[in-house]
C-alpha positions as CSV (number, residue, x, y, z in Angstrom):
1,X,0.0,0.0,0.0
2,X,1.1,3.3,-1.0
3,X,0.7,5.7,2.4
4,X,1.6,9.4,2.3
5,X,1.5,11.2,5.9
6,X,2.1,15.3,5.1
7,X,3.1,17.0,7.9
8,X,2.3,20.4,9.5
9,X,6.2,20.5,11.3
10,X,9.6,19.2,10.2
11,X,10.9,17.4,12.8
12,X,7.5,14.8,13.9
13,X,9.2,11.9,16.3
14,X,5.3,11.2,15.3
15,X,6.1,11.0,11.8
16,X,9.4,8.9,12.3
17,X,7.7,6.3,14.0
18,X,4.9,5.7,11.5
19,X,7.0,5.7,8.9
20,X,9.1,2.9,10.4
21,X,6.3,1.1,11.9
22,X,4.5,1.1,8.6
23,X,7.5,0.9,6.4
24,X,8.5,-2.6,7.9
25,X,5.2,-3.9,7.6
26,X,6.0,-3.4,3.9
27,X,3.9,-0.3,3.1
28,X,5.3,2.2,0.7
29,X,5.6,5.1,3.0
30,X,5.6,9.0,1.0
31,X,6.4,12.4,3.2
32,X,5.5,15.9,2.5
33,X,7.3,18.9,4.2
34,X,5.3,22.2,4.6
35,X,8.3,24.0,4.0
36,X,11.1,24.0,1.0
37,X,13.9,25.6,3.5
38,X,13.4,22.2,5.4
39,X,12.5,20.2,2.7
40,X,16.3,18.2,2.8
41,X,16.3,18.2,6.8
42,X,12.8,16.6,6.6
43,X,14.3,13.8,3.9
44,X,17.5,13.1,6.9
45,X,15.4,13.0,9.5
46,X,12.5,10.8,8.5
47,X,13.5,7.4,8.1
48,X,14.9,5.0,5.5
49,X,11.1,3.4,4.6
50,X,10.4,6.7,3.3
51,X,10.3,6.2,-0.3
52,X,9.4,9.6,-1.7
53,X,9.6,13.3,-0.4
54,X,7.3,16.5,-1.6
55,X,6.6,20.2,-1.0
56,X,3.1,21.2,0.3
57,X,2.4,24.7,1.5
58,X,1.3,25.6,5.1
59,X,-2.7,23.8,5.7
60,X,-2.8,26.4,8.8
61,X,-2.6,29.4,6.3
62,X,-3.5,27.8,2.8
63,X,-5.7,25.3,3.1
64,X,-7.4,25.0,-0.2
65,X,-3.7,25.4,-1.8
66,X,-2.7,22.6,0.3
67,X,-5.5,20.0,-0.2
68,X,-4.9,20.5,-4.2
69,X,-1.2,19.7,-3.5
70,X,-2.1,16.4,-1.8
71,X,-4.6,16.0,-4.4
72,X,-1.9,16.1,-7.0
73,X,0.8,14.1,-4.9
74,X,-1.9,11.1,-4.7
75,X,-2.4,11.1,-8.5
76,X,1.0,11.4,-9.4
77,X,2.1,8.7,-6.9
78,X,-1.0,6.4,-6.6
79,X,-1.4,6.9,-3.1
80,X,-3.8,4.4,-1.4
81,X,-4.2,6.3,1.9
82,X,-3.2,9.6,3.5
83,X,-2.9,10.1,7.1
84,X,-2.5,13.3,9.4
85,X,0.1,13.5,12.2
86,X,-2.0,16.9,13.7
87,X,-5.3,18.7,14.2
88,X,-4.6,21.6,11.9
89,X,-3.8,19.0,9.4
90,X,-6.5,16.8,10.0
91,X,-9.1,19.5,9.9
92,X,-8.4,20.4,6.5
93,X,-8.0,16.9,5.6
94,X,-11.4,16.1,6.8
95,X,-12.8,19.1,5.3
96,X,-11.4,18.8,2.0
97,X,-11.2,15.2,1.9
98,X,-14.3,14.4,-1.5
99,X,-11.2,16.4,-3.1
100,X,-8.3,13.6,-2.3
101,X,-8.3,10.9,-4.5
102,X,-7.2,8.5,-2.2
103,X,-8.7,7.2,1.2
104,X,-8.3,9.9,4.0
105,X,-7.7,8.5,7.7
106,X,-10.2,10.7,9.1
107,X,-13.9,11.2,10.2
108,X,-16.6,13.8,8.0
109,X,-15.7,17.6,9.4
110,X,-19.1,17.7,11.6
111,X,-17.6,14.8,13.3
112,X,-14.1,15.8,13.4
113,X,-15.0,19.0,15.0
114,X,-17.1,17.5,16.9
115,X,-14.6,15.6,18.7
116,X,-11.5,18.3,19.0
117,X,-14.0,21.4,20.1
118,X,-13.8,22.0,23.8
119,X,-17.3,24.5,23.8
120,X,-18.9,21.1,22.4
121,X,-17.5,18.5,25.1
122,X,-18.8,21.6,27.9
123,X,-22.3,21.8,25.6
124,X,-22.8,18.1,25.7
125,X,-21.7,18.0,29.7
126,X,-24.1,20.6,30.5
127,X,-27.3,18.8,28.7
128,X,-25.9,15.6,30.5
129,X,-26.3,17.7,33.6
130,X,-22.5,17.3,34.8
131,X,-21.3,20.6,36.5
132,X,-19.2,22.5,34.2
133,X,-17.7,25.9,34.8
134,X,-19.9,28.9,32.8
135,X,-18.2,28.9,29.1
136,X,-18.4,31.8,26.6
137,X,-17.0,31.4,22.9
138,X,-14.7,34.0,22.1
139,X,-15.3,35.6,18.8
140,X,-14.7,39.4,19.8
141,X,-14.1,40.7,23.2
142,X,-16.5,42.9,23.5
143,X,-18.9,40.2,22.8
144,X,-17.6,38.2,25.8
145,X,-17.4,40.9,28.2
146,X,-21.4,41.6,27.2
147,X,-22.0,37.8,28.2
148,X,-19.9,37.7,31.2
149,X,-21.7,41.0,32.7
150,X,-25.3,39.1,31.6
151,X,-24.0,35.8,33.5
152,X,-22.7,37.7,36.6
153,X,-19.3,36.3,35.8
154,X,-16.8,38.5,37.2
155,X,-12.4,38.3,36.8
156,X,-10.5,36.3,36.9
157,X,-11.6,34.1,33.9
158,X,-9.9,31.6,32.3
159,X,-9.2,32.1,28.8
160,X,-7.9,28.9,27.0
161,X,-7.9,27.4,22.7
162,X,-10.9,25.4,21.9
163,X,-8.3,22.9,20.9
164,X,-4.9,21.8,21.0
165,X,-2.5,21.8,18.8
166,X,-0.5,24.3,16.8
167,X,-2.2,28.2,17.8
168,X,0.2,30.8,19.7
169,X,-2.6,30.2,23.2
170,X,-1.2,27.0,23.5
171,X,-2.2,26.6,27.0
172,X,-4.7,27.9,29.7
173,X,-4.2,31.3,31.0
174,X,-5.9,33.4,33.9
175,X,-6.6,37.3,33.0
176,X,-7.1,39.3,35.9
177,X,-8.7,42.5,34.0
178,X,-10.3,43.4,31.0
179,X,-6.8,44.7,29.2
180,X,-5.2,40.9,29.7
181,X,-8.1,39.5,28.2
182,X,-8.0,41.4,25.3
183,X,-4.4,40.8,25.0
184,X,-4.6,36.8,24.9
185,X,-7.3,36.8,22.7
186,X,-5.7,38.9,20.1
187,X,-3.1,37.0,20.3
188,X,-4.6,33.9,19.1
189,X,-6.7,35.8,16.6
190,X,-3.7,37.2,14.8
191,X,-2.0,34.0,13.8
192,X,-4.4,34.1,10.7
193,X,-6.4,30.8,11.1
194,X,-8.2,30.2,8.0
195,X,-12.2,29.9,8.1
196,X,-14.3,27.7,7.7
197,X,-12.0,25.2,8.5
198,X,-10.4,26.4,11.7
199,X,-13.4,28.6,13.0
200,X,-13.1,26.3,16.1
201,X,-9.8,27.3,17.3
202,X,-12.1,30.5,18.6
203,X,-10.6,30.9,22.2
204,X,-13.0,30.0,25.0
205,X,-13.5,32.2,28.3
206,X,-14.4,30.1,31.6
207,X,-14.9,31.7,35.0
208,X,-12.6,30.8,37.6
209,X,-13.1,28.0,39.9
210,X,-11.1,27.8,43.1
211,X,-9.9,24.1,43.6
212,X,-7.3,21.8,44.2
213,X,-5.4,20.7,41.4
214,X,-4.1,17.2,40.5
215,X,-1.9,16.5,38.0
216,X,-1.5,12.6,36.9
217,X,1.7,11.8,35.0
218,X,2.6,8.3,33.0
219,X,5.2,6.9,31.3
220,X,4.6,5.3,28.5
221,X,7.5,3.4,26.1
């Protein structure tokens, strides 16, 4: 089987170990690099199973661009399957994916999003009647600070991405006033992410519970 995995970042340890494990179960494994500058690191870094290496530009600010690339890779190659390493790739695989002529390795977009969108798992929670902190989406500020004065929700809040992954809010921070809040969240709106297809990357605002934290760490080899 011809399998082409075309990641969003050069150096993937996730990458590396698929195309070994795949490779030596005698699939034909095929790499794209989202960058040309990297393009030569990506071929020394990947593995000897790779068989083939291409150029496909940034999903995260091209998408459409990006899905035609693959499009043509698959054609050109006979690709059988193409798998994604990341969210931001596997959203615009998953949107885009009628386009690919080859089998995609991930669910239809409604389901994708479905699964990766924070404000849906805290919908869902809510309807189930599990206690959730109060959640506002975060398309402008000024729309959130109108909902959090309707909810009585007062600072601190917790303003955190609707995802993980690959956005500049990488991880959960606590804004104390209204000047922080607009800071993070311009923060993550200004890396440009492409709608439709990342419209759920929208930061979310939560207010600030009080509690003991536990963190649980395994190893895994």
């Amino acid at each position: 089987m011809n399998i082409l995995i075309p990641p969003r970042k050069v150096f993937g340890r996730n990458v590396l170990a698929s195309c070994r494990a795949l490779g030596r179960a005698r699939h034909r494994m095929h790499v794209l690099c989202a960058s040309r500058r990297f393009l030569g690191t990506q071929k020394a870094l990947t593995s000897k199973y790779c068989l083939e290496y291409g150029y496909w530009p940034d999903p995260m600010k091209t998408p459409e661009a990006s899905t035609e690339a693959v499009a043509a890779y698959c054609r050109e190659h006979d690709i059988d399957l193409v798998i994604a390493h990341s969210d931001s790739v596997a959203a615009t695989l998953s949107y885009y994916k009628d386009r690919i002529p080859a089998r995609v390795a991930e669910p239809d977009y409604t389901i994708f999003t479905n699964g990766v969108d924070k404000c849906q798992t805290i919908c869902s929670a809510e309807k189930l009647g599990v206690p959730a902190p109060r959640t506002i989406e975060c398309h402008t500020v000024d729309g959130v600070l109108a909902d959090m004065q309707q909810r009585g929700i007062d600072f601190p809040v917790v303003v955190k991405p609707k995802v993980r992954g690959d956005g500049v809010l990488s991880r959960a921070a606590i804004v104390e006033t209204e000047d922080d809040l607009r800071i993070k969240c311009e923060q993550l709106a200004s890396f440009g992410k492409p709608e439709p297809i990342h419209d759920y990357e929208y930061p979310l605002v939560q207010e600030c519970i009080s509690v003991e934290l536990y963190d649980c760490c395994t190893l895994g080899n």
